[in-house]
VEXGU-591308 format. One record per atom (N, C-alpha, C): residue number from 1; x, y, z; atom name; residue in three letters. Coordinates in pm, whole numbers, plus 50000, padded with zeros to 5 digits. Layout:
% residues N
SITE, num, px, py, pz, atomo, residuo
SITE, NUM, X, Y, Z, CA, ALA;
...
This chain:
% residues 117
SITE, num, px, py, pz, atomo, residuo
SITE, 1, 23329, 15351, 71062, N, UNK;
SITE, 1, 23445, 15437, 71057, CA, UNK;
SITE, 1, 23564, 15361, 70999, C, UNK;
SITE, 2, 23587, 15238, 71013, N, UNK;
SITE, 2, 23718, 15152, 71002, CA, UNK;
SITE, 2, 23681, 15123, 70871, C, UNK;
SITE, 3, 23545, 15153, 70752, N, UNK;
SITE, 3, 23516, 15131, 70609, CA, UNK;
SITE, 3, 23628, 15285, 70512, C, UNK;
SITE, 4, 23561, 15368, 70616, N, UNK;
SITE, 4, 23620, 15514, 70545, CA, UNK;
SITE, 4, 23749, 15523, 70600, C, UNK;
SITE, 5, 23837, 15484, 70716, N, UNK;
SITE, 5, 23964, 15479, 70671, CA, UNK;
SITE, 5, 24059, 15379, 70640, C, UNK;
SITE, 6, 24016, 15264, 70611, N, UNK;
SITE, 6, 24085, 15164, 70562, CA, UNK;
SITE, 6, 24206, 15172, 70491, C, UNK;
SITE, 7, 24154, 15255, 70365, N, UNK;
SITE, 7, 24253, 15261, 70243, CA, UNK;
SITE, 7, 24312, 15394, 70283, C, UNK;
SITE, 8, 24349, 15429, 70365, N, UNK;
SITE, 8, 24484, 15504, 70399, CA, UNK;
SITE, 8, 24521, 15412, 70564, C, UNK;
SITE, 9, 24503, 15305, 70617, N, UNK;
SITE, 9, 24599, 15268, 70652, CA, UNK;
SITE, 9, 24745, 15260, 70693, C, UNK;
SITE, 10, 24745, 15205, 70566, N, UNK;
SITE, 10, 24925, 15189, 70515, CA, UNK;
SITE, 10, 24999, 15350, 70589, C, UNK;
SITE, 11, 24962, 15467, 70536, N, UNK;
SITE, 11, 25000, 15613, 70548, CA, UNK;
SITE, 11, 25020, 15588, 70725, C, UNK;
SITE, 12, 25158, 15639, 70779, N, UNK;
SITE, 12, 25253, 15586, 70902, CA, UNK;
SITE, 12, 25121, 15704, 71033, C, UNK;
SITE, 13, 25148, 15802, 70961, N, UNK;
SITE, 13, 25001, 15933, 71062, CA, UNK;
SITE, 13, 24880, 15892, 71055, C, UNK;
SITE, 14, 24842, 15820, 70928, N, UNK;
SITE, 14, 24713, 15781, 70976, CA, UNK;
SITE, 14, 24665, 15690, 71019, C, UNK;
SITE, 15, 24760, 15581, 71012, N, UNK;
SITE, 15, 24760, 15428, 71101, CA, UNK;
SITE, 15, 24782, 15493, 71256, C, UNK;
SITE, 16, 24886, 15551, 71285, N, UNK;
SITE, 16, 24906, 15572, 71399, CA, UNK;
SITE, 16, 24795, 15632, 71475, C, UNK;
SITE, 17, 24801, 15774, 71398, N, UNK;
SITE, 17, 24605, 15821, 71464, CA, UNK;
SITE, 17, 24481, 15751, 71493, C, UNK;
SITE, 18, 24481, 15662, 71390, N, UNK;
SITE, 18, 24372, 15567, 71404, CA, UNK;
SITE, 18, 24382, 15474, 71515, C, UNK;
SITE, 19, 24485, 15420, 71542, N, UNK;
SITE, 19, 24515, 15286, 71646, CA, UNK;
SITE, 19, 24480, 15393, 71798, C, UNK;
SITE, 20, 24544, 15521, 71791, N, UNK;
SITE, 20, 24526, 15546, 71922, CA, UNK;
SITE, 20, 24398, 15648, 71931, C, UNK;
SITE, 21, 24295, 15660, 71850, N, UNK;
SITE, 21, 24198, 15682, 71839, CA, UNK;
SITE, 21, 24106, 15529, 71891, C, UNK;
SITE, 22, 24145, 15471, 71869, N, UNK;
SITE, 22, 24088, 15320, 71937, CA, UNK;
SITE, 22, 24070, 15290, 72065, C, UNK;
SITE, 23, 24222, 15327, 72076, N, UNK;
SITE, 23, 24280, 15312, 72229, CA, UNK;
SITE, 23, 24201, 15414, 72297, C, UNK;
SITE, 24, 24181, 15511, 72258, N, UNK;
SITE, 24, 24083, 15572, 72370, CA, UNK;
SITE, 24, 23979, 15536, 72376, C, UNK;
SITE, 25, 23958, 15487, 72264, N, UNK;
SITE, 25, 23724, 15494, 72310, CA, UNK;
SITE, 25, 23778, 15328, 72390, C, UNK;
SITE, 26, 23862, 15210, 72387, N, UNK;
SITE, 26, 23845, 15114, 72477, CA, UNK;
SITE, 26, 23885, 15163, 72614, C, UNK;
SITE, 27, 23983, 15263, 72628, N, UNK;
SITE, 27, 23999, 15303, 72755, CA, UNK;
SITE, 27, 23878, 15393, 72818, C, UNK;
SITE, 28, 23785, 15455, 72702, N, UNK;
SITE, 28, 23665, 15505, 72758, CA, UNK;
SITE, 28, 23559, 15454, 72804, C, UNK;
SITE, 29, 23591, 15339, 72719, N, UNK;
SITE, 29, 23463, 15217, 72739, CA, UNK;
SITE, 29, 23453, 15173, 72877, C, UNK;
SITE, 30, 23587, 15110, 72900, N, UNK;
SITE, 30, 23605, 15069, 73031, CA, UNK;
SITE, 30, 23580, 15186, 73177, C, UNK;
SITE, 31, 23617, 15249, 73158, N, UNK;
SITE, 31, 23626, 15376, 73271, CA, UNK;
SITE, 31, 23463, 15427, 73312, C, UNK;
SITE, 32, 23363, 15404, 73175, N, UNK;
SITE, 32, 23242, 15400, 73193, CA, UNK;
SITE, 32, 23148, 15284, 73309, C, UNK;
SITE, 33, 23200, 15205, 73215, N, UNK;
SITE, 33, 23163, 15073, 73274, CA, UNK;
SITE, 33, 23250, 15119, 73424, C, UNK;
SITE, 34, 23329, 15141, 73482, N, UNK;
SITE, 34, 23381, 15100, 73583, CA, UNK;
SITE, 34, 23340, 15242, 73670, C, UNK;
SITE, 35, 23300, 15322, 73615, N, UNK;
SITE, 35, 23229, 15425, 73683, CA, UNK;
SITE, 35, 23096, 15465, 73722, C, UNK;
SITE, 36, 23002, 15367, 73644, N, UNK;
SITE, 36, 22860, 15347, 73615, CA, UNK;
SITE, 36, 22870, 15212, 73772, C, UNK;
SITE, 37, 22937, 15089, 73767, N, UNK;
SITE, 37, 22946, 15074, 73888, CA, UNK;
SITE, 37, 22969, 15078, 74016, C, UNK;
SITE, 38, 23095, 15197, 74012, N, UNK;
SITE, 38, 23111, 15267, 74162, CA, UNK;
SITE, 38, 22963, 15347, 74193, C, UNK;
SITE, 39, 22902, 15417, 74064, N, UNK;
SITE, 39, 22791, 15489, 74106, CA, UNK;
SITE, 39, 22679, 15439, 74149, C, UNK;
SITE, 40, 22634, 15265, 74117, N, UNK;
SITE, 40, 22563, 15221, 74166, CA, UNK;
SITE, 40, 22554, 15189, 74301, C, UNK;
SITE, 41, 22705, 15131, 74354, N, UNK;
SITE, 41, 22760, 15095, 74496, CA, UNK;
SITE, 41, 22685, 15212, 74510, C, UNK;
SITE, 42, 22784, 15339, 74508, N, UNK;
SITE, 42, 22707, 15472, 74649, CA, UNK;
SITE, 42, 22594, 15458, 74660, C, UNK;
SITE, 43, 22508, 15504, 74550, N, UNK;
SITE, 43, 22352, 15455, 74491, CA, UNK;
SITE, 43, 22273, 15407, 74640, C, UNK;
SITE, 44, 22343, 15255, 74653, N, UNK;
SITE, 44, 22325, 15126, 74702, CA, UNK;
SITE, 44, 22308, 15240, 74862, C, UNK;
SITE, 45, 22462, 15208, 74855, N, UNK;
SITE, 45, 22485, 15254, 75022, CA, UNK;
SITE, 45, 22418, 15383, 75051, C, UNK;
SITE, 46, 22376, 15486, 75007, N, UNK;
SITE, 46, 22294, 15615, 75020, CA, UNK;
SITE, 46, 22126, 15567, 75068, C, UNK;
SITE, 47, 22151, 15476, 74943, N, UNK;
SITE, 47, 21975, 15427, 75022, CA, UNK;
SITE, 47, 21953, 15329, 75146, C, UNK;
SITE, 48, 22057, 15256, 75195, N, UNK;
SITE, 48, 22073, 15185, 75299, CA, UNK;
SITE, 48, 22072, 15259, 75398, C, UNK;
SITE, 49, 22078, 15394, 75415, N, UNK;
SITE, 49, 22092, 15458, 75553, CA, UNK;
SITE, 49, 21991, 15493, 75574, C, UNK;
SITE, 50, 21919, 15499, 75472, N, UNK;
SITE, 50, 21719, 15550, 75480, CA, UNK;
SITE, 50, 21700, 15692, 75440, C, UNK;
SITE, 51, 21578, 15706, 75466, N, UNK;
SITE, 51, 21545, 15899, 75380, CA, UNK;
SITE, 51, 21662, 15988, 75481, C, UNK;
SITE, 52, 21749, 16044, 75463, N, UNK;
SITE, 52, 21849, 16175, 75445, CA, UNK;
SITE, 52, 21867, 16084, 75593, C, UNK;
SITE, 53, 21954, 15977, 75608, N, UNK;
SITE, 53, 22052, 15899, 75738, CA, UNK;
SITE, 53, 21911, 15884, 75807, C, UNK;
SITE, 54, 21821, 15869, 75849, N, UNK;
SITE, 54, 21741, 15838, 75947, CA, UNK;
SITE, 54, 21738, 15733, 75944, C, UNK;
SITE, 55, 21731, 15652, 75877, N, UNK;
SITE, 55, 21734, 15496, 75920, CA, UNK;
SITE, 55, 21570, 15486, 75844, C, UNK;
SITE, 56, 21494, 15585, 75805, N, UNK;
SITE, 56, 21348, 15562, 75745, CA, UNK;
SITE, 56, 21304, 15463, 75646, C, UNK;
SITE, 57, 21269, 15400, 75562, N, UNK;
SITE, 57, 21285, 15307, 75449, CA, UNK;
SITE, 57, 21386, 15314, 75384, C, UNK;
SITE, 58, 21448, 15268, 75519, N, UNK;
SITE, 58, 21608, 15224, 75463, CA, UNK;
SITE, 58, 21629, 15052, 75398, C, UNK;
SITE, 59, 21694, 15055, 75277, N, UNK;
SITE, 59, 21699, 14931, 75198, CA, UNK;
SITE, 59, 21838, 14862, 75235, C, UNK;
SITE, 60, 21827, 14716, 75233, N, UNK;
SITE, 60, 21930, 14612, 75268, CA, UNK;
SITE, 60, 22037, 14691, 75160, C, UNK;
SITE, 61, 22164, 14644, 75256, N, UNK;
SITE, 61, 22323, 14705, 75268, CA, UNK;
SITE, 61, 22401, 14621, 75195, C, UNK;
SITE, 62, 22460, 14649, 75126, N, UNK;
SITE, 62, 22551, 14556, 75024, CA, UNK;
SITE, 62, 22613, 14474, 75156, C, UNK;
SITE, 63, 22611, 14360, 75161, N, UNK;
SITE, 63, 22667, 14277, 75277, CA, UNK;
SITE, 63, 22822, 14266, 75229, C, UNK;
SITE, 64, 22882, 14254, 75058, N, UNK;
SITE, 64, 23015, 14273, 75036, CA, UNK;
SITE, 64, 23093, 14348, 74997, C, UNK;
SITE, 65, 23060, 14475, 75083, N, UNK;
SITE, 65, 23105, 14644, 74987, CA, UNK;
SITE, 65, 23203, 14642, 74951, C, UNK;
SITE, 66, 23334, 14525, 75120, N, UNK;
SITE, 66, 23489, 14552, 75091, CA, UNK;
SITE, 66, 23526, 14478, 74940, C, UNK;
SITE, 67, 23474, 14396, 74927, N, UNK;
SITE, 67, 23473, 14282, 74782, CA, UNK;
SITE, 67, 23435, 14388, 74680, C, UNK;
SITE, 68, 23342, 14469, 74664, N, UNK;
SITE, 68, 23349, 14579, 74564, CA, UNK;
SITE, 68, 23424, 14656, 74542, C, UNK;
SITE, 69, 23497, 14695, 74658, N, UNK;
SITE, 69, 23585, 14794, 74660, CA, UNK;
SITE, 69, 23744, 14783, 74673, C, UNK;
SITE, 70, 23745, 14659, 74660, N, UNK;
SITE, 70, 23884, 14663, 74644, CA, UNK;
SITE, 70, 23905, 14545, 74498, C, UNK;
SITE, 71, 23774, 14502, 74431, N, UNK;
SITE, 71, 23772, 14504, 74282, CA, UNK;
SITE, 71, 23795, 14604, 74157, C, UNK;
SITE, 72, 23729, 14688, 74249, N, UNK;
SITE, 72, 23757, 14832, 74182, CA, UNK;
SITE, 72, 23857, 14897, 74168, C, UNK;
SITE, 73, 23937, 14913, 74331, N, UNK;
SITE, 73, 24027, 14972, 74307, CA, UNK;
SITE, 73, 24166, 14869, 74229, C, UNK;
SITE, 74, 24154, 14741, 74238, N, UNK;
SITE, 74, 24219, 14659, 74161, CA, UNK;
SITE, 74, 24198, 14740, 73987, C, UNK;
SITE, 75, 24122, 14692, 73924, N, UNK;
SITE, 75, 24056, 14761, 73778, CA, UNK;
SITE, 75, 24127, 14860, 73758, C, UNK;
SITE, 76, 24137, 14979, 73873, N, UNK;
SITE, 76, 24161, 15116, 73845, CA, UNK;
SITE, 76, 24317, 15134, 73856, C, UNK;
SITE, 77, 24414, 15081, 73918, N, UNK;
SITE, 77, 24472, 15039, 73883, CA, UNK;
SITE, 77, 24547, 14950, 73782, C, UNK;
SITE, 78, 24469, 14840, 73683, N, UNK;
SITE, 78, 24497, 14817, 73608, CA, UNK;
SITE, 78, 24471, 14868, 73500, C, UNK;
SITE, 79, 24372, 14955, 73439, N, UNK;
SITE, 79, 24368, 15046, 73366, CA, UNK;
SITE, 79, 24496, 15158, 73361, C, UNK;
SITE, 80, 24534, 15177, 73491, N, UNK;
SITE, 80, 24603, 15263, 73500, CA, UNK;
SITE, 80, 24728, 15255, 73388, C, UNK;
SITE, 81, 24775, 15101, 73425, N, UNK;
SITE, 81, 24921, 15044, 73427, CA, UNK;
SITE, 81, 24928, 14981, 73268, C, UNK;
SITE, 82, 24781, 14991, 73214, N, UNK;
SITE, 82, 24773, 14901, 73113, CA, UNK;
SITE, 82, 24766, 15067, 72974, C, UNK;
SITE, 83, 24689, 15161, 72995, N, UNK;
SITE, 83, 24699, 15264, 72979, CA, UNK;
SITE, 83, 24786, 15420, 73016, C, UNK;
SITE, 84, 24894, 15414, 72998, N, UNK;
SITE, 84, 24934, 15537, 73114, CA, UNK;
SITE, 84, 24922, 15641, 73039, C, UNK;
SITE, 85, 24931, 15627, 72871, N, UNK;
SITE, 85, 24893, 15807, 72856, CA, UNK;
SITE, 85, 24734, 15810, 72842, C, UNK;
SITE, 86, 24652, 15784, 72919, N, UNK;
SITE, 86, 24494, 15831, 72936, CA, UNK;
SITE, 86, 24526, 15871, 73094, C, UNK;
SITE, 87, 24614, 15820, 73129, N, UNK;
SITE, 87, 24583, 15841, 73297, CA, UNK;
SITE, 87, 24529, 15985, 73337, C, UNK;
SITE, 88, 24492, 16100, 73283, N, UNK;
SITE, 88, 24403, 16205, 73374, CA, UNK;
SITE, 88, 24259, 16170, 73312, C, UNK;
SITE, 89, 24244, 16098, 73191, N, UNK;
SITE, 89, 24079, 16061, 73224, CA, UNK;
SITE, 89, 24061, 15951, 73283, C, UNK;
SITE, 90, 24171, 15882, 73306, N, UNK;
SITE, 90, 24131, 15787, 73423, CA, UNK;
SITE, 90, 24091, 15826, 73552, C, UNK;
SITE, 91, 24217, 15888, 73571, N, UNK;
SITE, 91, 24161, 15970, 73710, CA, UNK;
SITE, 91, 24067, 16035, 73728, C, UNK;
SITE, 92, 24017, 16100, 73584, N, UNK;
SITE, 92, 23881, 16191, 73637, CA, UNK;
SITE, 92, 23770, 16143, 73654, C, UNK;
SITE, 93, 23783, 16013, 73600, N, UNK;
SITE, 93, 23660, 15919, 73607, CA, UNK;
SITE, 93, 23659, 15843, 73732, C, UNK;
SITE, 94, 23770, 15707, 73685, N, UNK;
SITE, 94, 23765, 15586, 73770, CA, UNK;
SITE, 94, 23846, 15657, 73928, C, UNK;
SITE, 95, 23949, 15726, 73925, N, UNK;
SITE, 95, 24013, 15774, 74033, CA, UNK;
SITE, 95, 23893, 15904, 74142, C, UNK;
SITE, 96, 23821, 15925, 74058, N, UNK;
SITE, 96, 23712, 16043, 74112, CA, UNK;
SITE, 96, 23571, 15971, 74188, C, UNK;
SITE, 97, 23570, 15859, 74110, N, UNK;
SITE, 97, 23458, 15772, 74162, CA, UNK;
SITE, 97, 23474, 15709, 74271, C, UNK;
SITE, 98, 23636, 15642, 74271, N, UNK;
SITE, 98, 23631, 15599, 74419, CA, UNK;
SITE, 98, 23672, 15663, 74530, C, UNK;
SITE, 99, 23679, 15813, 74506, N, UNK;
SITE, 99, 23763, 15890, 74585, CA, UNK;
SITE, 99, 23560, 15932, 74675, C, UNK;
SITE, 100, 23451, 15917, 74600, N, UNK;
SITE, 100, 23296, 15931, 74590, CA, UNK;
SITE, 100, 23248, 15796, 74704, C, UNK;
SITE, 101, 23330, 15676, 74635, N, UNK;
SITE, 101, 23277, 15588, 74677, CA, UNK;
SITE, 101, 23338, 15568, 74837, C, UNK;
SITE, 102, 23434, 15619, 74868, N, UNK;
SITE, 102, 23525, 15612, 74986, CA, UNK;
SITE, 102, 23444, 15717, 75096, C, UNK;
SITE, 103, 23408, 15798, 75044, N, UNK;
SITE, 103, 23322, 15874, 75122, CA, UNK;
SITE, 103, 23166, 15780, 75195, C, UNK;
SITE, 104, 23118, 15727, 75140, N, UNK;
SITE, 104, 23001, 15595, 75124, CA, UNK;
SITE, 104, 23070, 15477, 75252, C, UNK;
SITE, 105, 23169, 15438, 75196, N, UNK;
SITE, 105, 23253, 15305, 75226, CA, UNK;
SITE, 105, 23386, 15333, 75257, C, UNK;
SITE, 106, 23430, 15303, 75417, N, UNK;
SITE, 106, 23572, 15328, 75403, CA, UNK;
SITE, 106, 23677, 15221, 75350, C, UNK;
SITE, 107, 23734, 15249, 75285, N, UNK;
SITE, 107, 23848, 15143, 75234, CA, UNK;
SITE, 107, 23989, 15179, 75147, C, UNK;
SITE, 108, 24084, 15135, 75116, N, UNK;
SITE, 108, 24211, 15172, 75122, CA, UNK;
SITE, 108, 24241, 15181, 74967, C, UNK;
SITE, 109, 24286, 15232, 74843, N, UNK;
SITE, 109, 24352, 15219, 74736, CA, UNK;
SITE, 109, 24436, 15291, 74738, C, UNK;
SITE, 110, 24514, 15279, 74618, N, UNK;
SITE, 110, 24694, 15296, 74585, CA, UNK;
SITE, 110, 24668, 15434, 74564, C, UNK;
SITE, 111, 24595, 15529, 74525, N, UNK;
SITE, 111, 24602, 15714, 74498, CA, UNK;
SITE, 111, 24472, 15740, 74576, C, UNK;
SITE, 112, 24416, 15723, 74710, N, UNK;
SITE, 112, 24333, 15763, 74763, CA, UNK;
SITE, 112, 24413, 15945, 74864, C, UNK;
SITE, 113, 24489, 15962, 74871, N, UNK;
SITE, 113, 24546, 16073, 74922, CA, UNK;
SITE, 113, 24569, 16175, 74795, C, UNK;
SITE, 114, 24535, 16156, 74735, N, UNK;
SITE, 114, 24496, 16225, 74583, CA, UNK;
SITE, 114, 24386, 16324, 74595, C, UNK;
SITE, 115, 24293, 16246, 74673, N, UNK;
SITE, 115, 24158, 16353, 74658, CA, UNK;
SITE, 115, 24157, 16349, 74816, C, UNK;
SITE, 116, 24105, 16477, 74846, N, UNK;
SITE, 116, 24080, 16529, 74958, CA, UNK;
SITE, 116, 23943, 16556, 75028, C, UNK;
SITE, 117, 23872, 16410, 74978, N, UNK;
SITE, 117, 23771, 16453, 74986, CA, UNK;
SITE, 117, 23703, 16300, 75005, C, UNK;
């Protein structure tokens, strides 16, 4: 893509479009990545309780969930602060995941009264 618009560059709309055409797919990139691992945590903790909570072939428990989870909500926050005009696909992603993962794991971040759930 950066072959076919090169040579309009220079042009002030299409430099500009382009740079923040960037800026999103790295802010998408990340929000993936950082949502693909909250989903593993639950993942994790769903199967630790065993077949549907019985405790049945139930698998070893992340022993450092709080260390996951307040990495995360660190990240999600810094995405936030580092990005602010993406912030509703942040939120729909990274802010939705741990609002998922809080349900799993209780623990505290900066917009958890956001979701009601």
């Amino acid at each position: 893509m950066q072959l076919v618009v090169q040579p309009y560059l220079h042009e002030t709309a299409v430099g500009s479009k382009f740079s923040e055409v960037q800026e999103m797919m790295d802010v998408l990139y990340q929000c993936e990545d950082v949502r693909d691992h909250i989903n593993e945590l639950a993942e994790l903790a769903t199967r630790a309780s065993g077949f549907m909570g019985t405790g049945f072939a139930a698998e070893e428990k992340v022993e450092n969930m709080d260390d996951h989870a307040q990495l995360v909500a660190a990240t999600y926050d810094k995405i936030l602060a580092k990005h602010p005009s993406f912030k509703p696909k942040i939120e729909m992603t990274v802010g939705h995941g741990l609002a998922v993962l809080r349900q799993k794991h209780k623990f505290k971040f900066g917009s958890m009264h956001r979701y009601f759930f």
